[in-house]
C-alpha positions as CSV (number, residue, x, y, z in Angstrom):
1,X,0.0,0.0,0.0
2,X,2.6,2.3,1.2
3,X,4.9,1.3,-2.3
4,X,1.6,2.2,-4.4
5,X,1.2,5.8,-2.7
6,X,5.0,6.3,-3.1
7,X,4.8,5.9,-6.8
8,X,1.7,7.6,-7.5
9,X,3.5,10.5,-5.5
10,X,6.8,10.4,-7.8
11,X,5.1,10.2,-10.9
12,X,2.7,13.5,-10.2
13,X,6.3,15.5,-9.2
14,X,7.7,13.9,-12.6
15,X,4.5,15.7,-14.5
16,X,5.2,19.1,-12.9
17,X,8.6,19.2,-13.3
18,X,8.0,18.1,-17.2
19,X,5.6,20.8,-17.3
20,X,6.9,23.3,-16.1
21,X,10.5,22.4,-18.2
22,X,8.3,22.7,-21.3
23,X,7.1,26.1,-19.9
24,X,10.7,27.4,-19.6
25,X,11.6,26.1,-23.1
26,X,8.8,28.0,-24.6
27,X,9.8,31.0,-22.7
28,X,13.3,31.0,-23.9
29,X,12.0,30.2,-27.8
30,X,9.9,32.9,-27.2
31,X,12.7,35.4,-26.7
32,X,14.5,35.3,-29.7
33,X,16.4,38.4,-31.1
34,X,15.6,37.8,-35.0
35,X,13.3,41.2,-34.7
36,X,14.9,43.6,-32.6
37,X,18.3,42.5,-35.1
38,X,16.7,42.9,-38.2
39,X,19.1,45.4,-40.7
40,X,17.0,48.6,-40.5
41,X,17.8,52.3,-41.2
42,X,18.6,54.6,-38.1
43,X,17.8,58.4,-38.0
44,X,20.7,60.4,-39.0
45,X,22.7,58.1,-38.8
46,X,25.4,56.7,-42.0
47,X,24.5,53.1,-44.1
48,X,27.0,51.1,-46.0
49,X,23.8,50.2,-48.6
50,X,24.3,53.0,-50.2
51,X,27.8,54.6,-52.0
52,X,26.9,57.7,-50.3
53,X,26.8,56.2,-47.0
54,X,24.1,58.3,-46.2
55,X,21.0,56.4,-44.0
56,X,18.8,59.0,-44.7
57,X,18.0,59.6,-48.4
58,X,17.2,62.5,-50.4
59,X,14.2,63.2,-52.7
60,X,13.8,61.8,-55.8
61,X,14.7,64.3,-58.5
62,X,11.9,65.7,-60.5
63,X,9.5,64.8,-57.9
64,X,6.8,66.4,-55.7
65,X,5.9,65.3,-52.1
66,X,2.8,65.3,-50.5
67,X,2.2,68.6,-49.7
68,X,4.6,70.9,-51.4
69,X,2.9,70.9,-54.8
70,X,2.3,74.9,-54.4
71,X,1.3,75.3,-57.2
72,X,-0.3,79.1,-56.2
73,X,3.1,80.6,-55.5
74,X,1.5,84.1,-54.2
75,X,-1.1,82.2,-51.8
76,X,2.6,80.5,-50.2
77,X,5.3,83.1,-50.8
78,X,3.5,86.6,-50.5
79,X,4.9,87.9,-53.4
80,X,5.1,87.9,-57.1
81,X,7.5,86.6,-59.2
82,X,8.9,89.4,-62.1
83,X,11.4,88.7,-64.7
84,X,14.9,88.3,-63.5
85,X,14.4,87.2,-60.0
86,X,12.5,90.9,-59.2
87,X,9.9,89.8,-56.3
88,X,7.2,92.1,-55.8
89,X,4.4,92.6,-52.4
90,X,1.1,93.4,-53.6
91,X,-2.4,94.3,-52.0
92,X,-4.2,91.4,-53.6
93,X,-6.0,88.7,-51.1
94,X,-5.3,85.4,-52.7
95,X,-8.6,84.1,-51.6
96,X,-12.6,86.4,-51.1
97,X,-11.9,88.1,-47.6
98,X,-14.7,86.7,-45.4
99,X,-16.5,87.7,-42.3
100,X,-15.2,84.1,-41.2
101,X,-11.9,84.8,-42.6
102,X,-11.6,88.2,-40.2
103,X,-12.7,85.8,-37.0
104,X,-10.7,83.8,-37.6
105,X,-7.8,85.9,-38.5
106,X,-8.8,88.3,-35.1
107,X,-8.8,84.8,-33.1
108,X,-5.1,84.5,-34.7
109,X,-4.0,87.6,-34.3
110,X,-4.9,87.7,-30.5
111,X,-3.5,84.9,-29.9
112,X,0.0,85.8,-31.7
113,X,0.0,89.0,-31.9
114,X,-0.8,91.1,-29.0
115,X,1.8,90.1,-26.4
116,X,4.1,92.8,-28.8
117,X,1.6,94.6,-30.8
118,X,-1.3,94.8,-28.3
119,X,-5.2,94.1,-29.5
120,X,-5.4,97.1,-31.4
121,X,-2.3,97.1,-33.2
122,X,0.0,100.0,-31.9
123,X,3.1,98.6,-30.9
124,X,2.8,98.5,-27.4
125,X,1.8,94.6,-26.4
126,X,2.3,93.5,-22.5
127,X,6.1,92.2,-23.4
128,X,7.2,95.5,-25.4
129,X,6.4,97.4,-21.9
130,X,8.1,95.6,-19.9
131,X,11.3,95.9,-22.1
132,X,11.6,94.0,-25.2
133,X,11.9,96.3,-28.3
134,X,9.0,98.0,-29.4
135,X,6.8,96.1,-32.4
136,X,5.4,98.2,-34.9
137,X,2.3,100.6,-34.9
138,X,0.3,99.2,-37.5
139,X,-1.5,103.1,-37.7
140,X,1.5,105.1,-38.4
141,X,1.6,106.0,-42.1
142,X,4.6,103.4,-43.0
143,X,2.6,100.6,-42.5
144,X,-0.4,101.9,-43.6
145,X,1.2,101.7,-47.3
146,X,2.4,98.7,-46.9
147,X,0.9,96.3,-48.9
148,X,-1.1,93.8,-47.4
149,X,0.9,90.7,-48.6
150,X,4.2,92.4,-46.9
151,X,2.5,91.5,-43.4
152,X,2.0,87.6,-45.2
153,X,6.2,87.6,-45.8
154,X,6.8,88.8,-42.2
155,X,5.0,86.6,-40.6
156,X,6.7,84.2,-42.7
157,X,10.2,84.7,-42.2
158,X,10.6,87.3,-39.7
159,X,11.8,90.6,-39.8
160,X,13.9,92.7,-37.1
161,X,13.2,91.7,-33.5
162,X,10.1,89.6,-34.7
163,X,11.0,85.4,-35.2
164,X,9.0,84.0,-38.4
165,X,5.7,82.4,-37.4
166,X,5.3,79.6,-40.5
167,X,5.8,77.2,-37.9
168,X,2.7,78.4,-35.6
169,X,0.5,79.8,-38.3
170,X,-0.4,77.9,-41.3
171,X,-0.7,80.1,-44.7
172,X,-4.9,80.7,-44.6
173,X,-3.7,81.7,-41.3
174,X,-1.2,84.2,-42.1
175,X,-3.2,85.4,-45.0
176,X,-6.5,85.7,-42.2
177,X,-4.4,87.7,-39.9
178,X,-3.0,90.1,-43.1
179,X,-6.5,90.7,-43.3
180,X,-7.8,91.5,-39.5
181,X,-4.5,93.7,-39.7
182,X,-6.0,96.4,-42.6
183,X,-9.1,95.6,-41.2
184,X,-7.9,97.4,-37.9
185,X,-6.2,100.0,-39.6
186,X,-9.4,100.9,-41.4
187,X,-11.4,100.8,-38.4
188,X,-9.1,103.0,-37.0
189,X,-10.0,105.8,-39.2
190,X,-13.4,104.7,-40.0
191,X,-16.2,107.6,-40.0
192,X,-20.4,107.4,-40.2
193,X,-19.7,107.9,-43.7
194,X,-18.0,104.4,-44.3
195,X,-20.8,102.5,-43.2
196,X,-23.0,101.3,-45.4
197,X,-26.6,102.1,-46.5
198,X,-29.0,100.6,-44.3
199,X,-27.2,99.5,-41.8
200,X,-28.4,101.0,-38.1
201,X,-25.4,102.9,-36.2
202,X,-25.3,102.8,-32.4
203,X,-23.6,104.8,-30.1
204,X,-21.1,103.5,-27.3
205,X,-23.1,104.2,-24.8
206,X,-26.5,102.6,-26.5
207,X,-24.0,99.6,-26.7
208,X,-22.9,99.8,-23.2
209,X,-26.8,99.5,-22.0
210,X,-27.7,97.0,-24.1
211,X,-24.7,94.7,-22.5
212,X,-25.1,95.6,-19.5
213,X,-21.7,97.1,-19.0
214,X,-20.9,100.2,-17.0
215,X,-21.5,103.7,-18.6
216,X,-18.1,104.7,-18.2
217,X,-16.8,102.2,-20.8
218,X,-18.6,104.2,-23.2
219,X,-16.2,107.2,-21.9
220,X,-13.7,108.3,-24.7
221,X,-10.0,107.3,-24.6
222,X,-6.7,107.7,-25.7
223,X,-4.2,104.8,-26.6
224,X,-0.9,105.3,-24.9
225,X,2.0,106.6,-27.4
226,X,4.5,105.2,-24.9
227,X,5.4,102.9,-22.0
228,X,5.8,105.7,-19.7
229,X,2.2,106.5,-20.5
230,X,1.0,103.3,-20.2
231,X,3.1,102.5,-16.9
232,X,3.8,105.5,-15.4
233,X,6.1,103.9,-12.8
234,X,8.6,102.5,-15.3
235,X,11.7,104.5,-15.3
236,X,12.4,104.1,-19.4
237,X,9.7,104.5,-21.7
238,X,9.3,102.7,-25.2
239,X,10.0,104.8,-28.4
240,X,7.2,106.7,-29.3
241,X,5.7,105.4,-32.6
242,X,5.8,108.3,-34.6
243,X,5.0,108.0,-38.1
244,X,8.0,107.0,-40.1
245,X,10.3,106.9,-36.9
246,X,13.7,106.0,-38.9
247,X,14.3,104.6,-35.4
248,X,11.8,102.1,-35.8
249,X,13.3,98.5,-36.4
250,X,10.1,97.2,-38.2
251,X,10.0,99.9,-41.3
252,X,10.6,97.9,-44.4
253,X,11.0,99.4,-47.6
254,X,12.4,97.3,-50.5
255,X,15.6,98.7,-51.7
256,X,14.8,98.2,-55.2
257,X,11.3,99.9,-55.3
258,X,9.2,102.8,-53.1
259,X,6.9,101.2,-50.6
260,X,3.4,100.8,-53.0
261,X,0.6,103.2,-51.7
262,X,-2.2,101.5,-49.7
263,X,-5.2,99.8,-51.6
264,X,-8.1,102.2,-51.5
């Protein structure tokens, strides 16, 4: 009896310890190297496949990649092509200039814009008064005549103090915020006249009432011409933006060609 429990004991360790061997050879088959070892191409890194030796390879020639067809090389470049290399800015939208198009270039342009050129686009954004050099006045006569495409090339690749912006705004974008740009110059000088026929006119303070908000935001105001105005307790005050301040970093004026006169 004893000798029958005895074997019946051995022979139940004997299937474990077969089970569990066949459990740890599977394991180890299971951790093969083939694809972790595979050949393969490493970022920036150099290949012996090719006489070159370079890993990474370059585009085909005579080919276009998704993406960078442009085939509407105003609507990407802001400017036109002339003869013999002459690029040219003009004041022609490449696309119909939307109310959608100015909300979302005002979304943009708040966003972007106003920590150097404030919300109303004169130069003096929250950054420029607490030092930084001052942006430019989009209502001084300079930019006024710039054309509307120059703003496209700025944002674009940069100019002065300002870093390009291609990589935060895409080119609808840039060519939206253009856009809210001359639209806030022309509001700036807008009169009764320029509104058209039909259309009711309210005063600020009808508008104040009918939001709800208090009657002295219907008060007139002046925009500060410099950061002493604006802060009164800084001891250095931003340039003033005067029109066509040769001090101004942001005046562009192609050296070839007089800056073109505004659209009217």
């Amino acid at each position: 009896m004893h000798a029958v429990q005895l074997q019946t004991k051995h022979s139940g360790l004997g299937r474990i310890a077969a089970c569990a061997a066949l459990a740890v050879l599977g394991l180890i088959t299971g951790c093969r190297q083939d694809m972790h070892n595979q050949p393969k191409m490493y970022p920036q890194r150099g290949s012996s496949m090719f006489a070159d030796h370079r890993g990474a390879r370059p585009q085909v020639l005579d080919t276009v990649a998704r993406g960078q067809l442009h085939e509407d090389s105003y609507f990407y470049t802001g400017v036109i092509q002339g003869p013999n290399g002459y690029k040219e800015e003009s004041n022609l939208m490449p696309f119909p200039v939307t109310m959608e198009v100015l909300e979302r270039g005002q979304e943009r342009f708040n966003i972007y814009c106003t920590p150097c050129h404030s919300r109303v686009g004169n130069g003096l954004g929250e950054i420029v008064m607490r030092g930084y050099k001052p942006a430019a006045n989009f209502h001084d006569q300079v930019r006024m005549a710039q054309p509307i495409s120059h703003y496209f090339y700025v944002m674009t690749h940069g100019y002065g103090a300002m870093p390009d912006y291609s990589a935060q705004l895409a080119p609808v974008d840039r060519w939206a915020v253009a856009a809210y740009i001359r639209a806030l110059q022309l509001s700036g000088n807008a009169t009764v006249a320029d509104v058209p026929a039909g259309k009711a006119i309210k005063s600020l303070k009808e508008v104040a009432k009918e939001e709800n908000l208090p009657a002295s935001d219907a008060e007139p105001w002046e925009l500060p011409t410099t950061a002493v105005q604006a802060y009164p307790h800084t001891n250095e005050g931003t340039p003033a933006m005067a029109p066509g301040n040769p001090a101004d970093p942001k005046i562009f004026i192609p050296a070839s060609k007089p800056a073109p006169a505004a659209a009217k």
